[in-house]
MIDOSE-1310 file (N, C-alpha, C; in nm, 2 decimals, decimal comma, always signed):
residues 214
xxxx	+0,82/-2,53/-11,92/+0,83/-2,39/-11,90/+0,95/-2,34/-11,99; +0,95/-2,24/-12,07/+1,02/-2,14/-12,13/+1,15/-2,10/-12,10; +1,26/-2,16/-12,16/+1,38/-2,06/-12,11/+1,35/-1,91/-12,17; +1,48/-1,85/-12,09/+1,44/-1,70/-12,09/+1,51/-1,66/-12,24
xxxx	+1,59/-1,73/-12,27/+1,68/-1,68/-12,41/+1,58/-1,82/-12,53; +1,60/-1,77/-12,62/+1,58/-1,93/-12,76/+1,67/-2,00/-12,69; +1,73/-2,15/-12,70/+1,83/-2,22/-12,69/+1,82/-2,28/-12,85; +2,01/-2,29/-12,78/+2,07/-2,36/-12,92/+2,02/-2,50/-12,94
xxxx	+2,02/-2,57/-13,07/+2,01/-2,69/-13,09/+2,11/-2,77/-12,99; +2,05/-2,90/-12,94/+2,09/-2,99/-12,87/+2,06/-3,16/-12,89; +2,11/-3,22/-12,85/+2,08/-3,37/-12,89/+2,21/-3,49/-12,86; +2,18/-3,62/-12,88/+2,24/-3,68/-12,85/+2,36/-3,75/-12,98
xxxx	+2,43/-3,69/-13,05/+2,51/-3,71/-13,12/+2,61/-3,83/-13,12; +2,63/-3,90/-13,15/+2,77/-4,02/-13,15/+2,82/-4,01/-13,22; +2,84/-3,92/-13,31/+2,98/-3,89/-13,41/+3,11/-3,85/-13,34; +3,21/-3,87/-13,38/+3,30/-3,93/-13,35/+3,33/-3,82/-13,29
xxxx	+3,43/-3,84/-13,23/+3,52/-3,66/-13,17/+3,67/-3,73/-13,16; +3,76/-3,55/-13,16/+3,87/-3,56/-13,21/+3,91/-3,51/-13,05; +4,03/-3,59/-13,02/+4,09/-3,50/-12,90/+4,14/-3,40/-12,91; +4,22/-3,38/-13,02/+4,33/-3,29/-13,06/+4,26/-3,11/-13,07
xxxx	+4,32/-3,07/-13,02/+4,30/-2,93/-12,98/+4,36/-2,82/-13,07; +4,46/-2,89/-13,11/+4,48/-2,79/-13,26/+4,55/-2,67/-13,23; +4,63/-2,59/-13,34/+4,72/-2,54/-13,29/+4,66/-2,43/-13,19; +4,72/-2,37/-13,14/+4,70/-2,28/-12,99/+4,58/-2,36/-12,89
xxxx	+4,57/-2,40/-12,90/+4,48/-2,49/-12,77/+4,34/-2,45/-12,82; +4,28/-2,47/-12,70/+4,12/-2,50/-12,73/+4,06/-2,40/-12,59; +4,06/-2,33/-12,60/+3,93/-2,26/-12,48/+3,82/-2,31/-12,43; +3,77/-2,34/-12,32/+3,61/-2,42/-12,30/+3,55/-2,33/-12,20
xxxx	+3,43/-2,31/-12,26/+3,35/-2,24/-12,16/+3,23/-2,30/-12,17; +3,19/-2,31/-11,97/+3,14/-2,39/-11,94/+3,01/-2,30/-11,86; +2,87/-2,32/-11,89/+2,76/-2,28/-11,83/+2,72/-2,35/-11,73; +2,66/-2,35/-11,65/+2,63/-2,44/-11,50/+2,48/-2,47/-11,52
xxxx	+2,39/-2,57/-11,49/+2,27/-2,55/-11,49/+2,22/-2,68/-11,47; +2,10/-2,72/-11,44/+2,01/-2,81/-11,42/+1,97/-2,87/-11,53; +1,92/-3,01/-11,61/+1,88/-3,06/-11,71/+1,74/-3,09/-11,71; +1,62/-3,06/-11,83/+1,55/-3,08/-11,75/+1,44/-2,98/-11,78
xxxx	+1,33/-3,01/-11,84/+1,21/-2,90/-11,87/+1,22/-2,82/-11,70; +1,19/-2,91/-11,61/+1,15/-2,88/-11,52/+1,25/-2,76/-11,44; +1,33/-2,75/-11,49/+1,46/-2,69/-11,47/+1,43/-2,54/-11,54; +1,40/-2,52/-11,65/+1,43/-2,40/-11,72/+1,39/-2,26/-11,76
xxxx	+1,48/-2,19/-11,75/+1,41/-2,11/-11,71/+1,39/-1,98/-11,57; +1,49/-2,09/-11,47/+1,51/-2,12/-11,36/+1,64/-1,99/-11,32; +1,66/-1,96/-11,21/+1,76/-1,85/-11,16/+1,88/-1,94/-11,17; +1,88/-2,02/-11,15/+2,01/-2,15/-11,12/+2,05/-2,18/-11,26
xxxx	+1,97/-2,17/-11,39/+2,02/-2,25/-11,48/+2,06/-2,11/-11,58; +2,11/-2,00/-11,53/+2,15/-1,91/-11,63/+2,27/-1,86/-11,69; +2,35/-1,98/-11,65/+2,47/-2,01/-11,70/+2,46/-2,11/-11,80; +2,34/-2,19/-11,83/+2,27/-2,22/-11,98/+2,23/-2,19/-12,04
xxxx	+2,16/-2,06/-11,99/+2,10/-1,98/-12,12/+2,24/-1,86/-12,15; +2,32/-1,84/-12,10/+2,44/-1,73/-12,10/+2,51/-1,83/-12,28; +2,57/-1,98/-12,26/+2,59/-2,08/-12,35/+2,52/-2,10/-12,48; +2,36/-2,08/-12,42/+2,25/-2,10/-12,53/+2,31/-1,93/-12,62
xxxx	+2,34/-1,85/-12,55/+2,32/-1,70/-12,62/+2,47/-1,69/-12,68; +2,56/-1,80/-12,65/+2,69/-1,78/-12,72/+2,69/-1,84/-12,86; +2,66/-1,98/-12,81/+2,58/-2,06/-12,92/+2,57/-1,99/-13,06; +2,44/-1,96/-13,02/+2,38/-1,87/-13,16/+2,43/-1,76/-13,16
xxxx	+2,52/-1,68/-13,13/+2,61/-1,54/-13,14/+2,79/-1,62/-13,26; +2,81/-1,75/-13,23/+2,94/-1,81/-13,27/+2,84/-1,91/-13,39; +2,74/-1,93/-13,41/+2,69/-2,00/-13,47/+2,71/-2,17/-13,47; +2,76/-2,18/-13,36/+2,80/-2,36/-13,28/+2,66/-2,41/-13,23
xxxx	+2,66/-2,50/-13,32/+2,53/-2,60/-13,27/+2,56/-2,70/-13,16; +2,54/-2,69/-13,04/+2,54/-2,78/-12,93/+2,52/-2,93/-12,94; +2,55/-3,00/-13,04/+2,50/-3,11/-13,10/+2,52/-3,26/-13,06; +2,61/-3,27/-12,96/+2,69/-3,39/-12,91/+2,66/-3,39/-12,77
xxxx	+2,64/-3,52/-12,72/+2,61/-3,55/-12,61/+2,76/-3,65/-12,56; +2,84/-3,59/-12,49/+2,97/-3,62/-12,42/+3,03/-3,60/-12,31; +3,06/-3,67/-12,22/+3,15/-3,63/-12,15/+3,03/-3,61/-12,01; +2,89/-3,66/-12,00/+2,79/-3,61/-11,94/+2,75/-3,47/-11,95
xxxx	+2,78/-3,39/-12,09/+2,74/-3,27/-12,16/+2,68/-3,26/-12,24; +2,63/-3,12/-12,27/+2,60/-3,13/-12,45/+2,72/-3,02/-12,50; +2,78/-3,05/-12,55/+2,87/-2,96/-12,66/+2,90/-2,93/-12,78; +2,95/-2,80/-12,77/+2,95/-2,76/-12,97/+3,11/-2,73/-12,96
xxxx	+3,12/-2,74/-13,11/+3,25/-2,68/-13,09/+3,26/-2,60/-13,22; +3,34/-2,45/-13,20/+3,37/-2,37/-13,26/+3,43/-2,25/-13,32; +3,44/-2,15/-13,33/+3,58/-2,08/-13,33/+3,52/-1,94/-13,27; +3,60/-1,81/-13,21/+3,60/-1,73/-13,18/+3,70/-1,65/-13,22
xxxx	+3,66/-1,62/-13,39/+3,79/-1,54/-13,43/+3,82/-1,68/-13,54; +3,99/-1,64/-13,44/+4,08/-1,79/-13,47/+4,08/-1,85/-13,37; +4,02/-1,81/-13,27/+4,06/-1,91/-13,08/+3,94/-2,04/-13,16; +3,99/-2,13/-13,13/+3,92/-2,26/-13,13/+3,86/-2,28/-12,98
xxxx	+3,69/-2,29/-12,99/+3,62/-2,32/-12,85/+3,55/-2,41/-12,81; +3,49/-2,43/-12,70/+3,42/-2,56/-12,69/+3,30/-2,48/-12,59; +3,19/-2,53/-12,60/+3,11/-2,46/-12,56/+3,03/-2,59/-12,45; +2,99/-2,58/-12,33/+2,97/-2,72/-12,25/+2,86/-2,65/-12,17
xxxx	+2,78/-2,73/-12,15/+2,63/-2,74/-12,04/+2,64/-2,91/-12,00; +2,73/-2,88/-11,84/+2,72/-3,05/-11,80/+2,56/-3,05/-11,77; +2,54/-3,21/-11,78/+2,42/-3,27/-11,82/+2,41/-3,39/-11,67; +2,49/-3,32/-11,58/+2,50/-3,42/-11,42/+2,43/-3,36/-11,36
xxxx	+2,37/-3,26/-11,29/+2,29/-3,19/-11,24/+2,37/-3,10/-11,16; +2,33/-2,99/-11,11/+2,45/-2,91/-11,05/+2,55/-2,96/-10,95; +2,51/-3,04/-10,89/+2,59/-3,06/-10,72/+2,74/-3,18/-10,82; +2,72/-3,23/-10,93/+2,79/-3,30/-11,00/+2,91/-3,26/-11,13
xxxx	+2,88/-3,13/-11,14/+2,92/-3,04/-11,25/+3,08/-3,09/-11,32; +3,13/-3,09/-11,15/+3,31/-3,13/-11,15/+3,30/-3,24/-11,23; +3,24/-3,32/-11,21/+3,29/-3,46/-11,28/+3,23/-3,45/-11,46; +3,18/-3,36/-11,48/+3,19/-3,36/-11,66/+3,30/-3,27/-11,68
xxxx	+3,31/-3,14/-11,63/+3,47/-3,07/-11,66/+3,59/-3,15/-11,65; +3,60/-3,20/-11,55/+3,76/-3,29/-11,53/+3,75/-3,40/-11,69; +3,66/-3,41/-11,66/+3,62/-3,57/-11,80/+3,70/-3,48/-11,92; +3,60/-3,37/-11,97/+3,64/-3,26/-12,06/+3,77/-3,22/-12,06
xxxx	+3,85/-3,21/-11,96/+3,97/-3,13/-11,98/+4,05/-3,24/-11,97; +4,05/-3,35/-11,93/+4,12/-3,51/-11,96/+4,12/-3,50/-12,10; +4,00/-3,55/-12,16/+4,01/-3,59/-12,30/+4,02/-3,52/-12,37; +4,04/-3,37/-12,38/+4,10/-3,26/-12,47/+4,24/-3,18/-12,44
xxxx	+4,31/-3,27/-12,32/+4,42/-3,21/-12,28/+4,44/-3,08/-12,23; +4,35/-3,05/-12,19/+4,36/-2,89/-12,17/+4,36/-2,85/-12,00; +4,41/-2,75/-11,93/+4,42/-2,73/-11,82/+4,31/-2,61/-11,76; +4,33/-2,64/-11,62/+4,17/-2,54/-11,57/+4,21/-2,41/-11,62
xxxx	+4,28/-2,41/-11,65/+4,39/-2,22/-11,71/+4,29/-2,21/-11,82; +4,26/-2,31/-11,88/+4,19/-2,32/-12,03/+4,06/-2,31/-12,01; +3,95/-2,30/-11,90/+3,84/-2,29/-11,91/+3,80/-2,13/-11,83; +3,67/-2,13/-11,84/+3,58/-1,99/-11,86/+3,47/-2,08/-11,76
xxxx	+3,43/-2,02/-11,65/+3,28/-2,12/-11,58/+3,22/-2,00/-11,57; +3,07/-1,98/-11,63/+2,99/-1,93/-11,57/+2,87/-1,98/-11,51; +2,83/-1,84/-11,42/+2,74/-1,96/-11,30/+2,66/-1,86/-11,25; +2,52/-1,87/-11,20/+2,44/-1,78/-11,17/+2,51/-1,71/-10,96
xxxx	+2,49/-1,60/-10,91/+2,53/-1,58/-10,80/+2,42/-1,47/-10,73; +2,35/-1,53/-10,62/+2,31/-1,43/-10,57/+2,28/-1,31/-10,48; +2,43/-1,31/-10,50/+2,55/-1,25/-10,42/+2,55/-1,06/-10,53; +2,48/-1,13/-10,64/+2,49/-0,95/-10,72/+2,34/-0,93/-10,74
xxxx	+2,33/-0,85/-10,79/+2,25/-0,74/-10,83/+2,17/-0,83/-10,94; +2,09/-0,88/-10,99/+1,99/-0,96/-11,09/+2,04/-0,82/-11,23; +2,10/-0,88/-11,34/+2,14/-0,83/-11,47/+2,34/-0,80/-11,47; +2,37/-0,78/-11,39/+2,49/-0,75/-11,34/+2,55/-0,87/-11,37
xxxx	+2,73/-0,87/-11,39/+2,78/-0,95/-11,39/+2,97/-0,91/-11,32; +2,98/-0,98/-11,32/+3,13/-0,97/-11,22/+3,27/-1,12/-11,25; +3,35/-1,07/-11,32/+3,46/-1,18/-11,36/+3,57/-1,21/-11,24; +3,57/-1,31/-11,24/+3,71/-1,33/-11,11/+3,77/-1,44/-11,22
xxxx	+3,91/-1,38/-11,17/+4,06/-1,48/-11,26/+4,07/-1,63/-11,14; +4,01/-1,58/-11,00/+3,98/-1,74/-10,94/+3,97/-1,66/-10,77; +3,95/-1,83/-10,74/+3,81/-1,77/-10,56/+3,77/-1,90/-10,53; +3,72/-1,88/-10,39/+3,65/-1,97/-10,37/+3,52/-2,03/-10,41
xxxx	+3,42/-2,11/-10,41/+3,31/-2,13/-10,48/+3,21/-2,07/-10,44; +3,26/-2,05/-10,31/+3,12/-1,96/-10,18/+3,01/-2,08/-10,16; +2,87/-2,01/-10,24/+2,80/-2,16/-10,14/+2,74/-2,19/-10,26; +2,81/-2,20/-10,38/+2,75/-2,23/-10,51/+2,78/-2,40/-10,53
xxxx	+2,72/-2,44/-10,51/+2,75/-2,65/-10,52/+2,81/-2,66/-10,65; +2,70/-2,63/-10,76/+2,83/-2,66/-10,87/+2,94/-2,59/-10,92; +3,02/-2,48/-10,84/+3,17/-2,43/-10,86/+3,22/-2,48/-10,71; +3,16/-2,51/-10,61/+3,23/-2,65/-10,50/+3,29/-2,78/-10,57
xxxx	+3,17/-2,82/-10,66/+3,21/-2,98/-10,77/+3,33/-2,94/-10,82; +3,29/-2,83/-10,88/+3,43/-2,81/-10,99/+3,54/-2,79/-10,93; +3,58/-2,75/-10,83/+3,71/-2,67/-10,74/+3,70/-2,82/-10,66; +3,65/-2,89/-10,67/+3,69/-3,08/-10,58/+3,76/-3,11/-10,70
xxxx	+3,69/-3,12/-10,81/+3,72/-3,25/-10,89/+3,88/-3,15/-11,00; +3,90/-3,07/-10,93/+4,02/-2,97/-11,04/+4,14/-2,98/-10,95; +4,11/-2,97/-10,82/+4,18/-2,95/-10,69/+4,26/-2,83/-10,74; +4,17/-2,75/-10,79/+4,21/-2,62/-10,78/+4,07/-2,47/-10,79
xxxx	+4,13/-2,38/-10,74/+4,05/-2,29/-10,79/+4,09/-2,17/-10,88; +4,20/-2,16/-10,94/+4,29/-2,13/-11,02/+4,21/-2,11/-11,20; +4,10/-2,09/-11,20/+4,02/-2,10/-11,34/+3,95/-1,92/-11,35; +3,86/-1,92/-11,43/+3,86/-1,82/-11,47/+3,67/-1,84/-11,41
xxxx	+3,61/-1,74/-11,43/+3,47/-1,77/-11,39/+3,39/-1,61/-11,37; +3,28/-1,63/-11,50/+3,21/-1,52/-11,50/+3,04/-1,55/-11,41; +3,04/-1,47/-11,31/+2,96/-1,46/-11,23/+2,80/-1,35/-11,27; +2,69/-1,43/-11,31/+2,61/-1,37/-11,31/+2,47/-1,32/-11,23
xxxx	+2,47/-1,20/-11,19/+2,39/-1,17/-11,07/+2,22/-1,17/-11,11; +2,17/-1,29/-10,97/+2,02/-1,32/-11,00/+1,95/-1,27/-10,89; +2,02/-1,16/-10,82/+1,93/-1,11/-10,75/+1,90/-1,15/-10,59; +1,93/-1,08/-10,51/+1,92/-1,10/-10,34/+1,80/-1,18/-10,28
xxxx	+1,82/-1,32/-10,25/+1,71/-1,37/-10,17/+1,65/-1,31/-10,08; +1,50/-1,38/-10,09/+1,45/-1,26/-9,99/+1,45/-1,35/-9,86; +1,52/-1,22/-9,74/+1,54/-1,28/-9,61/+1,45/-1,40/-9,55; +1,32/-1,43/-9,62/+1,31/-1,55/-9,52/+1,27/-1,66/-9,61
xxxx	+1,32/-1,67/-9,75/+1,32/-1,78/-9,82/+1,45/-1,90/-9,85; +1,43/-2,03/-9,87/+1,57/-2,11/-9,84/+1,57/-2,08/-9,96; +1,77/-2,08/-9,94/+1,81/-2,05/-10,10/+1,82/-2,13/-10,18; +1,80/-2,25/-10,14/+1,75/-2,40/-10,25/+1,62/-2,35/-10,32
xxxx	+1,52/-2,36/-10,23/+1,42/-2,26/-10,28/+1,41/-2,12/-10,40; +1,52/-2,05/-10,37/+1,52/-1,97/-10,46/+1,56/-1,97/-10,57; +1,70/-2,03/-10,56/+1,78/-2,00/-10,68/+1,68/-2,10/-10,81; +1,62/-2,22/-10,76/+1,52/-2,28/-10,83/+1,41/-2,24/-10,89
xxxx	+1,37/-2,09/-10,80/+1,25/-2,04/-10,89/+1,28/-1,98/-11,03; +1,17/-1,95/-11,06/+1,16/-1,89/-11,19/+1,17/-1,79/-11,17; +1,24/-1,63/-11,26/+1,21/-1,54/-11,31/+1,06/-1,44/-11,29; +1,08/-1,35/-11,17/+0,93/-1,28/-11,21/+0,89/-1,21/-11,37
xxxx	+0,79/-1,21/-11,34/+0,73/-1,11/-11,52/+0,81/-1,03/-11,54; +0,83/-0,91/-11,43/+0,90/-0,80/-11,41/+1,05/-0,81/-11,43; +1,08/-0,94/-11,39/+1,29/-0,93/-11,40/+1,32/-0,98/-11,52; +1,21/-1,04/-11,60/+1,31/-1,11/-11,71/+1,34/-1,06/-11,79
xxxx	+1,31/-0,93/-11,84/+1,38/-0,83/-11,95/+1,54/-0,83/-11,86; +1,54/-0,79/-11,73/+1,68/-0,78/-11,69/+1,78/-0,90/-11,73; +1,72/-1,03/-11,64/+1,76/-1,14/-11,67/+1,84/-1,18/-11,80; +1,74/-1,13/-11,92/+1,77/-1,13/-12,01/+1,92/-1,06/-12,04
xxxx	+1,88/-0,96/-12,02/+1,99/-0,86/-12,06/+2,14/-0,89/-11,98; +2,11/-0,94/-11,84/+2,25/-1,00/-11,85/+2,29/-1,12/-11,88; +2,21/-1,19/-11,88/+2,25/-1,34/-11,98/+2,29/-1,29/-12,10; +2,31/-1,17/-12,18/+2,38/-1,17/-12,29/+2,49/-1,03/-12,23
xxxx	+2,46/-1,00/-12,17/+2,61/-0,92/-12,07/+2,74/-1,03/-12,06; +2,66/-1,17/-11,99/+2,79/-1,22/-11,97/+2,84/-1,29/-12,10; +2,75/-1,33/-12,19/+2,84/-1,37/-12,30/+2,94/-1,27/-12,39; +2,89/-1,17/-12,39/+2,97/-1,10/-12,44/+3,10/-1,09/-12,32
xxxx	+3,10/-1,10/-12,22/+3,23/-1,10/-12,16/+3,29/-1,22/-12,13; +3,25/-1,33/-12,19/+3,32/-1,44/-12,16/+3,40/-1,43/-12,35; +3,32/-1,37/-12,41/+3,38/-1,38/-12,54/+3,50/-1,27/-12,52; +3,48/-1,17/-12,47/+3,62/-1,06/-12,44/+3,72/-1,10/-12,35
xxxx	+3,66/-1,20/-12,24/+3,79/-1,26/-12,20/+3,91/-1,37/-12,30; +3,84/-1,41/-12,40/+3,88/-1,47/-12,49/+3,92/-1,34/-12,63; +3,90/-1,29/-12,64/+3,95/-1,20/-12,77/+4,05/-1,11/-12,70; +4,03/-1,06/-12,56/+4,10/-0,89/-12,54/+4,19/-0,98/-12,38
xxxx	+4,17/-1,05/-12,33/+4,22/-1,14/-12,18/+4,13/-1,10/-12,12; +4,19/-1,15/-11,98/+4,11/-1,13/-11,88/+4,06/-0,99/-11,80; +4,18/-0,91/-11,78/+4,24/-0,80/-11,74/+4,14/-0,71/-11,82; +4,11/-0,69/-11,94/+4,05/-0,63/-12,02/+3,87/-0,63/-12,00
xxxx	+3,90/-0,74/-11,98/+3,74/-0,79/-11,97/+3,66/-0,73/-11,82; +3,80/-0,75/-11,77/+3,71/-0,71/-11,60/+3,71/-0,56/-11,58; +3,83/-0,47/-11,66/+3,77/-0,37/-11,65/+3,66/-0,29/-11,74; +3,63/-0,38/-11,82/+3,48/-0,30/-11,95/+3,34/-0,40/-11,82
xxxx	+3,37/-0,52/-11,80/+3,23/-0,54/-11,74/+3,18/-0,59/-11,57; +3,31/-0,54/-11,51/+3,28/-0,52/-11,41/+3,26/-0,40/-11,34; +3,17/-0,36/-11,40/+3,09/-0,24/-11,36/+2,92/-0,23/-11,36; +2,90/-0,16/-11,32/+2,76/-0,14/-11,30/+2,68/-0,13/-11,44
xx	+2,58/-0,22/-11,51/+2,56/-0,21/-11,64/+2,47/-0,10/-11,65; +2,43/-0,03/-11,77/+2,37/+0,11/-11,80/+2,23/+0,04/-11,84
């Protein structure tokens, strides 16, 4: 099945990698999602298509398989970035971030998580400077394996379960005919504000896109 955006090139790369982060550090932002045809496409994995849409917006080819991820690495501006889709399955997420921020020296201060929630409005998106994970398994992984919740995290809304379906169930389905133009449109809502939390801060960012989109 079809993701809802093109995705970026991906693959299993062994070329070498540099730890060094270079002067001003290294930013990482990190999409959440399931691996996996069977996966895509999916309400849960739209914090890999938000990555796939940064991807090709930064021109970073997702090309290395690391860390149980795939990642690119690139610039935003002059901010040097790392772009990540852990490749553990969601309930596992923490343990490719922690790996990532080990071997690039960088602190949870330094990453960006986005993650699908459907807790908003399907197209909508909502930034928190940090929170709890609520009942999202892979920002639970991540806030175990950080022992913090002290990170940055753009929240994208997939739309209110309906009262008598399990939300394992849901967040797993696919996209109706009808939502995916929205879908769409906020999967590139939130990249552009994960890129303005990175060009303008944080503070900046939440007040241009936490609002109700037009």
């Amino acid at each position: 099945m079809r993701q809802i955006l093109p995705t970026s090139a991906t693959g299993d790369s062994e070329n070498s990698e540099v730890a060094d982060a270079g002067e001003g550090g290294m930013k990482i932002i990190v999409g959440l999602g399931n691996p996996g045809k069977d996966y895509g496409g999916t309400r849960h994995n739209i914090g890999f298509e938000v990555i796939d849409k940064l991807a090709a917006d930064l021109r970073i080819d997702i090309n290395k398989a690391k860390h149980r991820a795939h990642i690119g690495e690139g610039r935003l501006g002059t901010q040097k970035v790392l772009v990540v889709k852990p490749q553990t399955f969601m309930n596992l997420s923490g343990e490719s971030v922690r790996d990532i921020l080990r071997f690039y020296k960088r602190e949870p201060s330094d990453i960006i998580v986005v993650y699908d929630d459907c807790d908003i409005a399907l197209g909508q998106v909502r930034i928190r400077e940090r929170g709890s994970a609520g009942t999202h398994n892979g920002m639970k992984s991540i806030v175990y394996q950080l022992n913090t919740d002290e990170f940055i995290r753009v929240r994208v809304g997939i739309g209110e379960k309906p009262p008598r379906m399990d939300l394992a169930n849901y967040v797993l389905s696919k996209f109706a005919k009808h939502e995916i133009d929205v879908a769409i449109s906020g999967a590139e809502r939130a990249a552009e504000a994960a890129s303005a939390i990175i060009k303008d801060g944080a503070t900046a960012a939440m007040n241009k896109y936490n609002t109700k989109a037009t």
